[in-house]
N, C-alpha and C positions, 0 to 999 in steps of 0.2 A: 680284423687282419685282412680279410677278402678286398675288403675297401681300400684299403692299405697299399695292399698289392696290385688292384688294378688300379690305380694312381700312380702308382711306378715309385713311390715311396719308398726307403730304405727300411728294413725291416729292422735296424738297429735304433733308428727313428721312434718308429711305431712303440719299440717296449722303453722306450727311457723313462723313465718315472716321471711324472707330469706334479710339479710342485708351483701349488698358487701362488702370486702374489697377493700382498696385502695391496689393495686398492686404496690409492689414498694416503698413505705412510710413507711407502717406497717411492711412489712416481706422482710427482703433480698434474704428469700429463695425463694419466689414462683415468679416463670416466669408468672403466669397467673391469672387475677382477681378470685375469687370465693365467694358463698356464704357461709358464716360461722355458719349457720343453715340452716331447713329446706333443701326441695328437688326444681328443681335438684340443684346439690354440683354447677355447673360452667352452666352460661349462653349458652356459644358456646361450644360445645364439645372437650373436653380434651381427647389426649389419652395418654394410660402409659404401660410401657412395664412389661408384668411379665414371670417369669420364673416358672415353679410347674412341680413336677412330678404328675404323672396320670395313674391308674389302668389299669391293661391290655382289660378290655373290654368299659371301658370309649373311648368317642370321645373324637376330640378336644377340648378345653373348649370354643372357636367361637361357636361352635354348641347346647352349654349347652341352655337349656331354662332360667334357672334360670341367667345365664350373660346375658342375652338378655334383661333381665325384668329390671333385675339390671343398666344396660344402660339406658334402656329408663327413670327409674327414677331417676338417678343421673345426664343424661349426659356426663359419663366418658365411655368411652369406652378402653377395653383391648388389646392389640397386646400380645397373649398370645405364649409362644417358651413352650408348651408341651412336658415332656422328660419320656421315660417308665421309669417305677421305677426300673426295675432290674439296668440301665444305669445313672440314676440320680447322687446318689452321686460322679461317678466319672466326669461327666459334671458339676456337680454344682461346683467343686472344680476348675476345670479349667478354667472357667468364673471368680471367682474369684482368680485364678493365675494372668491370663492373663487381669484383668483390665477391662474387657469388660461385664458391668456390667448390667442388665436390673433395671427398678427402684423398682421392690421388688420383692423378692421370695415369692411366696404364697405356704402354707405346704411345708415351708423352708428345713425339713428338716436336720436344723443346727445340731450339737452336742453342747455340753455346752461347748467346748474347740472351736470351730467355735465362738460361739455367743461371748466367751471370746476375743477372739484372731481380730478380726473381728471389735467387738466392739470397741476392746480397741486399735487399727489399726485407724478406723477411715473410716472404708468400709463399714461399718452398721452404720446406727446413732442411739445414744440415742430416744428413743418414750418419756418420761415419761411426758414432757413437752405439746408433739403435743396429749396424750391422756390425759391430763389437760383439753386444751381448744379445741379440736375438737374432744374428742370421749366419748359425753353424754353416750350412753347406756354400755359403755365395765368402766365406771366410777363406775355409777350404782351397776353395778356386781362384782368390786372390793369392793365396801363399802358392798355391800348382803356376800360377802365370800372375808375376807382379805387373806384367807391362797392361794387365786388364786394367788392376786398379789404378795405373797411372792415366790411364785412360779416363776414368771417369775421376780424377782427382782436379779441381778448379786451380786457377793459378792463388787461391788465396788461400789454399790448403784445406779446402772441405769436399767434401763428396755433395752433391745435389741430386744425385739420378744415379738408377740403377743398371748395369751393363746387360746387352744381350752379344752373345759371340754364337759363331758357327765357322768352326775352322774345316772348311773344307778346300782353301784355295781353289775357288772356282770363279771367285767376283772379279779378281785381277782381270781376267779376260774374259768382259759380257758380252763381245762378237764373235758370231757362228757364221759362217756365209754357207748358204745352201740352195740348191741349184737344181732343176726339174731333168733327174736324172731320164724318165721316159720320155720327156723330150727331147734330150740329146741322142739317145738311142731311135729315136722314129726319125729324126733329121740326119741322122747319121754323122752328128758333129762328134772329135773330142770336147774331154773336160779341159776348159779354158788353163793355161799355166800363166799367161802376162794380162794385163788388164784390155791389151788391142786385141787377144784372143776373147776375154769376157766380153768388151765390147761387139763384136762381130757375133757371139754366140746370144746376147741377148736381141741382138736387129734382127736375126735369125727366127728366133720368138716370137718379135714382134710382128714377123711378115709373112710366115711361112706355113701359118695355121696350124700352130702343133696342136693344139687341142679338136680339131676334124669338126668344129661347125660351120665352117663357113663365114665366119664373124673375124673379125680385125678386134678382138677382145683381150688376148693377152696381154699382161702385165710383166715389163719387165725384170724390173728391181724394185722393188718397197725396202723401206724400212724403215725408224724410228728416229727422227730428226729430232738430235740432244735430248736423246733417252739415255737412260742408264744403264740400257743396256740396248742392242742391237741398234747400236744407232752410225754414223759417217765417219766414226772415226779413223777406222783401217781404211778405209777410201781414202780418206788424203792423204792417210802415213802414206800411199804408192806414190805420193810424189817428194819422199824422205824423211817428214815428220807426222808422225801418227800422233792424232788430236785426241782429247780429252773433250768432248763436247758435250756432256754430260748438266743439263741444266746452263746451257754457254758459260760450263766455267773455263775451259781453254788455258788449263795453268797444267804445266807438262814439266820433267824436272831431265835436263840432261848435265852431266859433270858435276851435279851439284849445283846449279844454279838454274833459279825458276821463267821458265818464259813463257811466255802469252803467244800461245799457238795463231791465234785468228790477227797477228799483225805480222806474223811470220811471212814470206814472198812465198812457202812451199804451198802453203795456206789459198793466198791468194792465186795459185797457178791451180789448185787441184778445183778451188772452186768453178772458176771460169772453164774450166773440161767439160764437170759435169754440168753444165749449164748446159751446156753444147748436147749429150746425152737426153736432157729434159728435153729440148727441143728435138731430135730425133724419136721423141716418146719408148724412151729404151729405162726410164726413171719415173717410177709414177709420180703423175705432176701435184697429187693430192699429200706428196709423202711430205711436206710442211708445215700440215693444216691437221691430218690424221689423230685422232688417237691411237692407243692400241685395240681398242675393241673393234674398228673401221678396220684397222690392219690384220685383225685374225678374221676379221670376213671375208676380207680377200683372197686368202686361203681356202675357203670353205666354199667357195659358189660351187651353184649347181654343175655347170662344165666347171675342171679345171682352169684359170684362166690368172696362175701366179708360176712365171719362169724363175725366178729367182730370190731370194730375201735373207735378211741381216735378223737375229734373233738368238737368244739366250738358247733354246732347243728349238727339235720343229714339230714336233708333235701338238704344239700350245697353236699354233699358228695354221697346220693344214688337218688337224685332227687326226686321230688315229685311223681312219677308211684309207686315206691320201698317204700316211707318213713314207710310207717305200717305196712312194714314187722320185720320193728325191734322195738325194745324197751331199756328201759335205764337198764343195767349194774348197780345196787348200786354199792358204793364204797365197796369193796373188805374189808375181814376180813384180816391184815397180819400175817406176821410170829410169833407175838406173841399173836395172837387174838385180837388185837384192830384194828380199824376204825380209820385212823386219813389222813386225806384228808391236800393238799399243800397249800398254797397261793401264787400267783404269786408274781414278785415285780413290774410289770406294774401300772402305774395309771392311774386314769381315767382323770388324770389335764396333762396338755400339754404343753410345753413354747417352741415350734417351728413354730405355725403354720405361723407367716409373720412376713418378717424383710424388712427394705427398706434402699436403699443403698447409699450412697452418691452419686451417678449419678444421684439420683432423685431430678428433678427442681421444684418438686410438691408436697413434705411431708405433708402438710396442705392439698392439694386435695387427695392424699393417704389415710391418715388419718382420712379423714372424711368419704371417699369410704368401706374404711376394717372395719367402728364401725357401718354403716349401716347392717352386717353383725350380730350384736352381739344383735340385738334387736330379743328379745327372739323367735318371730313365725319365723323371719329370718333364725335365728342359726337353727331351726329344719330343714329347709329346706335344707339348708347347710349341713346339716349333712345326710338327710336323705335322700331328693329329694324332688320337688315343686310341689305347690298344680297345680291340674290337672293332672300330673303323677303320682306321691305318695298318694296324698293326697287331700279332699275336706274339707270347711266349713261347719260348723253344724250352728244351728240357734244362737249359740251365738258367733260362729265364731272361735272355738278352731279348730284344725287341727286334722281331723278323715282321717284312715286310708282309703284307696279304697280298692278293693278287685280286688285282681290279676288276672290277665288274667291265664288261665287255661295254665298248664302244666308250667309257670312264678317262677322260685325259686326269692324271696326278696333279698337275697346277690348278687346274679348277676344282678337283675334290679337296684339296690343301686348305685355299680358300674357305671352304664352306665348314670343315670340321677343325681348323687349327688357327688359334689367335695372333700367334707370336706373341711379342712383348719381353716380357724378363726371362730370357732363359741364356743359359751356355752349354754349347755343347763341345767339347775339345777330340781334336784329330785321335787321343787315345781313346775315344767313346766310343769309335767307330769299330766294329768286330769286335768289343765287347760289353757296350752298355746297348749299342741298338746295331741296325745291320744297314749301313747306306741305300739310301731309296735306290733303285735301278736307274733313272735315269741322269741322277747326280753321275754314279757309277760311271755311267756311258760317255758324262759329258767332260769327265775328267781322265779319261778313254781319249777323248777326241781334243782334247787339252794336249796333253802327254805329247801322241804323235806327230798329230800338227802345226800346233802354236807355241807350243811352250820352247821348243829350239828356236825359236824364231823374238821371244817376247824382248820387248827394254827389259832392263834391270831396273829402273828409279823409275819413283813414280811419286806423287805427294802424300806426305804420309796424314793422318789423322790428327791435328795439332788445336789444343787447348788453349787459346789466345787471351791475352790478359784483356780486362774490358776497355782499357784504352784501345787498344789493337782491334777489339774488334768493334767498336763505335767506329771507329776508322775505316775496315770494313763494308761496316752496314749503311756507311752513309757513301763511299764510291763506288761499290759494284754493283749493287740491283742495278743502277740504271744504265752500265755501263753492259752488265750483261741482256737486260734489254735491247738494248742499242744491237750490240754483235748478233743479238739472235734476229732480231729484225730485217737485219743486212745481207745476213748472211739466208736467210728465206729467201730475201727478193733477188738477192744478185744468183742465185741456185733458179730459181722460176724465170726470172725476167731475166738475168743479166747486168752488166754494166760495170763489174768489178774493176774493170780495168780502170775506166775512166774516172773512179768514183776514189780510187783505192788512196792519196794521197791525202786526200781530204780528209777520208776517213782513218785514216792512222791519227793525222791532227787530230780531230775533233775526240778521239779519245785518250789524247795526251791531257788535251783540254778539261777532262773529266775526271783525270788523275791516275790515267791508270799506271803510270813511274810510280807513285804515291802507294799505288796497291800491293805493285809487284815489291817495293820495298820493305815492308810490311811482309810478304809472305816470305820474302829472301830472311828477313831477318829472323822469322817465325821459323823458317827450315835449319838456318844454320843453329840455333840454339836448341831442337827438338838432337839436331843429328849429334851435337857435342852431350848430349845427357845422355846418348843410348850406352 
């Protein structure tokens, strides 16, 4: 029961009477007896092979606590092939080229034309069955939230993949603007309200030596060029429409009908600005080329030498020594004196996180392994990190936050102790299954006051496309969204939008992009008439 309960396990779980199958009689599929409730899943220990990518500062997942626990109480053990995520999807693909299949992907991964294709192949199997009768709690939470399960339902009525949710309404808005509060206070500027105020307060940066070495080192502005989070997109909404640049996908939804922000004129006027800005060195001119680990260095140098920056929080960015030197940036007054902040089109529901393959001799032991996951104190840990690391019990046994080892940023410990993959966690779990991390808390804090008055309303929602649509898809935009992200680098560093810009509207009419937007028009209005 100790095991039980530090797993976060339901304790009505732990006593259900644990009744074998007959191996062999009942299921043609499974090679091995198991029990069909209750813990653990198989008498003698099962192992199964999985495949997942894994965070650059994560271990192996052998070494996780949480698989460890996980073992002990189910008796399944992992043969886990860890792949870095920059290297993932071209391994995953070539595993399944080449036939040589492990028996499930965990934080698969897939794309919705993988999970089509895949599926309807016969490389993945249908779940909807084996989450019928072997996966109580991820049931549960389809019956608590149907629109989960229509999430991971394919257009030809099967399930392929298992959902991760984390309802904290915080992804809608992944831009934070934050600004070197002790610099403003030693220059004796205000905090910028219009963008010709941040303008003048970053030149201010640039010139004025806030940082007292004597060095022309200050950086003005960094941030995440089509990240998915802290990246341009509230920059160009100041000149009326706020982009979605997220992977160049620039599909933004206003009155119900979808447009292609990067051939929008707003588009074209905000870039040509900030070009203007690059060249005044008020924009770091690397912020094109950066990753994010380049960009949380910049944070970190020995002087301070970051005026300003775009980011999910700041702690991840200037460490916790720096964090109080800055402060939050309101959203910006723009070009026409309105306040009007972006919405992403990320969601917080997920239909990739496990698929399992037809090499697998053990779907029913799978099955019931991946729904142990989905039992609510479970999922927090999964997502978050396990008690004793992350997290302790209070006296009624919800999951309280620990308090971090000194000079310890929460994003990088996350990283190292927590997998993600299959879990859900729902807005009701919060103050009663676990207690919100602090700096979720803070940043939904800093949501509330200052962005959220200000956000769109429509945004693109999460849509399940039939495999026509999305062959459709997969053969016009990668290169379309190459093209835009390319352009839109060089005309931000070099210039030239202006001159360029006619051509290049053509030259991506030329590549379909009518054809695309059609496609996603028709994809929205049939997603909006089924809600």
């Amino acid at each position: 029961m100790s095991i039980v309960l530090a797993l976060g396990l339901s304790a009505s779980l732990a006593l259900t009477g644990c009744s074998s199958s007959e191996s062999g009689k009942e299921s043609k599929e499974t090679a091995v007896a198991f029990n069909e409730s209750g813990l653990p899943i198989v008498e003698e220990e099962v192992t199964l092979n999985f495949v997942s990518p894994k965070q650059p500062l994560a271990p192996d997942y052998s070494e996780m606590v949480i698989f460890d626990r996980l073992q002990e109480a189910t008796n399944v053990s992992i043969k886990w092939n860890n792949i870095p995520g920059d290297g993932y999807q071209e391994k995953k693909n070539l595993l399944l080229a080449s036939g040589d299949l492990p028996d499930a992907f965990y934080a698969s991964g897939f794309t919705d034309q993988d999970l089509m294709q895949h599926g309807q192949s016969g490389t993945i199997i249908p779940l909807e069955d084996l989450i019928d009768k072997y996966a109580p709690n991820l049931k549960k939470l389809f019956e608590e939230r149907p629109e989960l399960k229509q999430i991971v339902t394919a257009p030809d009525g099967h399930i392929y993949s298992l959902p991760r949710a984390e309802e904290m309404d915080l992804v809608g808005m992944p831009n934070i603007m934050f600004i070197n509060q002790t610099w403003l206070d030693k220059l004796g500027l205000e905090m910028p309200t219009t963008l010709e105020e941040y303008h003048d307060v970053l030149k201010a940066f640039k010139e004025k030596d806030p940082n007292g070495n004597g060095k022309q080192d200050e950086i003005g502005l960094t941030f995440w060029f089509n990240g998915w989070c802290g990246n341009e997109g509230d920059l160009i909404g100041l000149f009326g429409l706020p982009d979605a640049p997220f992977e160049a996908d620039h599909r933004i939804v206003r009155d119900g009908k979808v447009i292609y922000a990067a051939t929008q004129p707003e588009f074209k006027e905000a870039i040509a600005y900030y070009h203007q800005w690059v060249k005044e060195g008020l924009i770091d001119p690397e912020v094109v080329t950066q990753d994010t680990a380049q960009l949380f260095a910049k944070g970190k140098t020995e002087d301070p030498t970051l005026g300003s920056f775009i980011w999910w929080e700041d702690t991840e960015v200037v460490g916790t020594d720096r964090v109080d030197d800055y402060a939050i940036l309101p959203p910006l007054k723009g070009k026409d004196g309105e306040v009007v902040v972006g919405r992403s089109n990320y969601s917080e529901y997920g239909r990739d996180a496990f698929v399992i393959t037809s090499a697998n001799e053990n779907p029913e032991i799978t099955m019931r392994w991946a729904d142990q996951l989905y039992e609510p104190k479970m999922s927090a840990q999964i997502n978050w990190g396990p008690i004793g690391e992350i997290y302790e019990e209070d006296e009624n046994g919800m999951l309280v936050n620990k308090e971090l080892p000194e000079g310890v940023a929460m994003g990088e410990l996350r990283q190292k102790v927590a997998p993600g993959g299959p879990f859900v966690v729902l807005k009701e779990h919060f103050g009663t299954v676990v207690d919100m991390e602090p700096r979720a808390k803070e940043r939904l804090d800093i949501l509330e006051k200052y962005y959220k008055p200000h956000m769109v309303e429509e945004n693109y929602p999460q849509i399940f496309f039939s495999a026509e649509e999305l062959e459709k898809i997969n053969t016009i935009e990668p290169e379309i969204k190459e093209f835009v992200k390319q352009k839109e680098a060089q005309w931000l560093v070099e210039g030239g939008i202006e001159e360029e810009w006619d051509e290049y509207v053509e030259q991506l009419e030329a590549m379909g992009l009518n054809e695309l937007m059609e496609v996603y028009q028709t994809g929205l209005d049939r997603f909006n008439k089924e809600l």
